[in-house]
C-alpha positions in Angstrom: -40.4 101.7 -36.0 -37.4 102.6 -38.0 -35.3 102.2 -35.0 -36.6 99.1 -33.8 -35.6 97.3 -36.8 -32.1 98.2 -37.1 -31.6 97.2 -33.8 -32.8 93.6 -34.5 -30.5 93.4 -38.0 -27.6 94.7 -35.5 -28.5 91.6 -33.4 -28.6 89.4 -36.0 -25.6 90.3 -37.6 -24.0 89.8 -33.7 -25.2 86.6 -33.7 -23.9 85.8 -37.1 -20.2 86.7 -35.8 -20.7 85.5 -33.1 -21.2 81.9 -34.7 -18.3 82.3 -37.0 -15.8 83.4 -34.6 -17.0 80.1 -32.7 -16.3 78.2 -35.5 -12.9 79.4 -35.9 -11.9 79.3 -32.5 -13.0 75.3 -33.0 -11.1 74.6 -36.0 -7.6 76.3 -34.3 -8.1 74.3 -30.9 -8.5 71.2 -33.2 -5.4 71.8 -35.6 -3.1 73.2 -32.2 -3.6 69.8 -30.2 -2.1 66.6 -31.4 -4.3 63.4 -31.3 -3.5 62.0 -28.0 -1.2 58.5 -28.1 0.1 55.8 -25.9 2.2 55.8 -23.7 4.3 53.1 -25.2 3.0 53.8 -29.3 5.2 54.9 -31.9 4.5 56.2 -35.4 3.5 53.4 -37.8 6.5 54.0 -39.6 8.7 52.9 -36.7 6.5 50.1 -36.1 7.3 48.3 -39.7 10.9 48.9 -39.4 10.7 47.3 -35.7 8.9 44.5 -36.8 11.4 43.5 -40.0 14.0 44.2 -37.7 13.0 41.4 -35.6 12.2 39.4 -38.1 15.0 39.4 -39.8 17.4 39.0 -36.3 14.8 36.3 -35.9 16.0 34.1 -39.3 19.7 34.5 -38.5 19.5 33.2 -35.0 17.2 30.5 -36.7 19.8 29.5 -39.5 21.8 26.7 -38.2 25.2 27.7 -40.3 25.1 31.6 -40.3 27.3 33.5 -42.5 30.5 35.5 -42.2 31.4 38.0 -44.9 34.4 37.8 -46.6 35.7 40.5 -49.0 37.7 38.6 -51.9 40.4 40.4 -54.0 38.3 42.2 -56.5 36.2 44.0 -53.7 33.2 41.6 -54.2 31.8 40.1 -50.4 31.7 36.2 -50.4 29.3 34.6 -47.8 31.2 31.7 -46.2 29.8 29.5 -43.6 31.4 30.0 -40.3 29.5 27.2 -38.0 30.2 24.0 -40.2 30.6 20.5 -38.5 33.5 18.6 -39.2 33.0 15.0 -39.8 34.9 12.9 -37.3 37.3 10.5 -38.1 36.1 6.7 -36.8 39.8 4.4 -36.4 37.1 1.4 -37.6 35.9 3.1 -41.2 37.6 2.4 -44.1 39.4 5.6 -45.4 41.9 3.9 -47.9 44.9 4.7 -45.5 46.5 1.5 -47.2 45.8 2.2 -50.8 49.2 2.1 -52.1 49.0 -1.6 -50.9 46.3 -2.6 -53.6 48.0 -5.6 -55.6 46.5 -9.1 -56.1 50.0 -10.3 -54.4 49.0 -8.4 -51.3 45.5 -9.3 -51.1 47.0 -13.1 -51.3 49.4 -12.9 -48.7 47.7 -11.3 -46.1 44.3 -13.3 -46.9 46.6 -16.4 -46.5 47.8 -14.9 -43.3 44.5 -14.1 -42.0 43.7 -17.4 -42.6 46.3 -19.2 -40.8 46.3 -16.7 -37.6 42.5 -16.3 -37.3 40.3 -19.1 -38.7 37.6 -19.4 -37.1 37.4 -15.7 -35.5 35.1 -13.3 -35.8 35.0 -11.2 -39.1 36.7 -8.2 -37.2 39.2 -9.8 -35.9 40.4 -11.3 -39.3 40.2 -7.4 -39.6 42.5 -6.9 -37.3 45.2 -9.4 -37.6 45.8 -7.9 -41.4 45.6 -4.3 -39.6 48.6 -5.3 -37.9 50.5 -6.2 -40.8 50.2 -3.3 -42.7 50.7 -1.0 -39.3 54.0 -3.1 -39.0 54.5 -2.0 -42.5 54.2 1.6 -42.0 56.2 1.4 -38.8 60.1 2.0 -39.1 60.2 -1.3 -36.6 59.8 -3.4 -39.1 59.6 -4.2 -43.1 58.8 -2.3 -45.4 56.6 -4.1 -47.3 54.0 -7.2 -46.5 55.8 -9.9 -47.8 59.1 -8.4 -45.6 56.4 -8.1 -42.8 54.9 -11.3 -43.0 58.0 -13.6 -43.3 60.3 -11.9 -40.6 61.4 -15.2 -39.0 59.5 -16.1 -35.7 57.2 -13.1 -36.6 54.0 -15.5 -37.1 52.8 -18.7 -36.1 51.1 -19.3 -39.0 54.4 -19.1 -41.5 56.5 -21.3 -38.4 53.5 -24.2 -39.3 52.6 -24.2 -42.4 49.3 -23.0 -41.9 50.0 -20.0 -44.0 50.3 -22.5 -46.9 46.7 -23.3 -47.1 44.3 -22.3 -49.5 42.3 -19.2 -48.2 38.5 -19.0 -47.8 36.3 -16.4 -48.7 35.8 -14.4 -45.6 40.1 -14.3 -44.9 39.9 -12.3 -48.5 37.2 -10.2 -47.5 38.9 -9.6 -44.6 42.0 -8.7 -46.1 40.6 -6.4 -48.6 38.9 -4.7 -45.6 42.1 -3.7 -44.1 43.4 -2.8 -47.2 40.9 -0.5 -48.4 41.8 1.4 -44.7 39.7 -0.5 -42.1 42.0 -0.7 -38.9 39.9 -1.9 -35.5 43.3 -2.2 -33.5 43.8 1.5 -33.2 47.4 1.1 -34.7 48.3 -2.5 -32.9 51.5 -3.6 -33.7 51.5 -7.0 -31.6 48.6 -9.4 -31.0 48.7 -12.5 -29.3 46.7 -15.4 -27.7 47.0 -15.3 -24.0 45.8 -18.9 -23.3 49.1 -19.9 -25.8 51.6 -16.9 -25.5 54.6 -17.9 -23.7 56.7 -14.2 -23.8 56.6 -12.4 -20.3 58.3 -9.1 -23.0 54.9 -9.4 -24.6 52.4 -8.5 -21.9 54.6 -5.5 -21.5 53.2 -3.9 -24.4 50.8 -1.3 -23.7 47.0 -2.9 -24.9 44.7 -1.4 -27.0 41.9 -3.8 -26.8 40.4 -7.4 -27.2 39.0 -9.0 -30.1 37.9 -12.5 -29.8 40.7 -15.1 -28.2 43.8 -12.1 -29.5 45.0 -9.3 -26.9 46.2 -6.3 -28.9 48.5 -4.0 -28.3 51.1 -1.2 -29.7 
């Protein structure tokens, strides 16, 4: 009876062991083997620093101007914009080229001018035919200031008539003060002319620039 006993608390204990050493071997097979991954996954980590890589590669090539750096004298970095559209520079938009010409006297002469060579022609080429005086001004061909310009003998009809005489209207000053403010449509004429009038063959020699109303222009 004795015997019998012991043998089942040996058989117990057995089982007990046996149990635990299962256990074990469980928890070391689990902590040995790495959870298994994707092919193409990365640690999460790697992920974030991925993904704000891109994003920020993604602003840049956004940005319309990006930015160059530029280390100044005292070692500080400036950001200056290296993609930066110049404006372009229209030969028909006033940019003040004849500023220094500003006087009442000038506005007079060449409104008077306008007047006599151009009634009746569109606004831009009133434009024009002061354009040409102050280009003439500016040009070592000629005087070297508008009243010099404008009185050269045999230089203008209008002077040669009388025309230049008459009192000017409103539009030959606006005119006027158009070209002298920088407005130049004749892309640097220096001659004009009427080719249903113009009796010089030397004239149509000149190399043209364009057409503006019943005048040829040319340099």
């Amino acid at each position: 009876m004795e015997e019998r006993k012991s043998d089942m608390r040996h058989k117990k204990l057995a089982a007990v062991l046996s149990s635990i050493l299962l256990v074990l071997t469980s928890l070391n097979i689990a902590m040995a083997v790495p959870p298994k991954m994707n092919d193409n996954a990365m640690p999460i980590e790697m992920q974030d620093a991925k993904l704000t890589e891109m994003a920020e590669q993604q602003v840049v090539d956004n940005n319309p101007v990006a930015e160059e750096k530029e280390i100044n004298a005292d070692n500080t970095v400036a950001a200056q914009p290296v993609r930066q559209s110049k404006p372009e520079r229209n030969n028909q938009v006033a940019v003040s080229r004849h500023s220094t010409y500003q006087s009442r006297h000038n506005l007079d002469s060449l409104a008077r001018l306008v007047n006599g060579e151009a009634r009746g022609e569109p606004f831009v080429g009133q434009v024009a035919i002061a354009a040409v005086v102050l280009n003439r001004v500016e040009s070592d061909k000629f005087g070297d200031t508008i009243n010099e310009v404008i009185f050269e003998p045999g230089a203008f009809t209008a002077v040669s008539d009388g025309q230049y005489y008459l009192q000017p209207d409103e539009q030959a000053y606006k005119a006027a003060q158009a070209a002298l403010n920088g407005w130049d449509p004749t892309n640097n004429a220096l001659y004009y002319w009427n080719p249903a009038t113009a009796t010089s063959k030397w004239i149509w020699s000149r190399p043209i620039t364009l057409k503006i109303g019943r005048h040829v222009f040319a340099r």
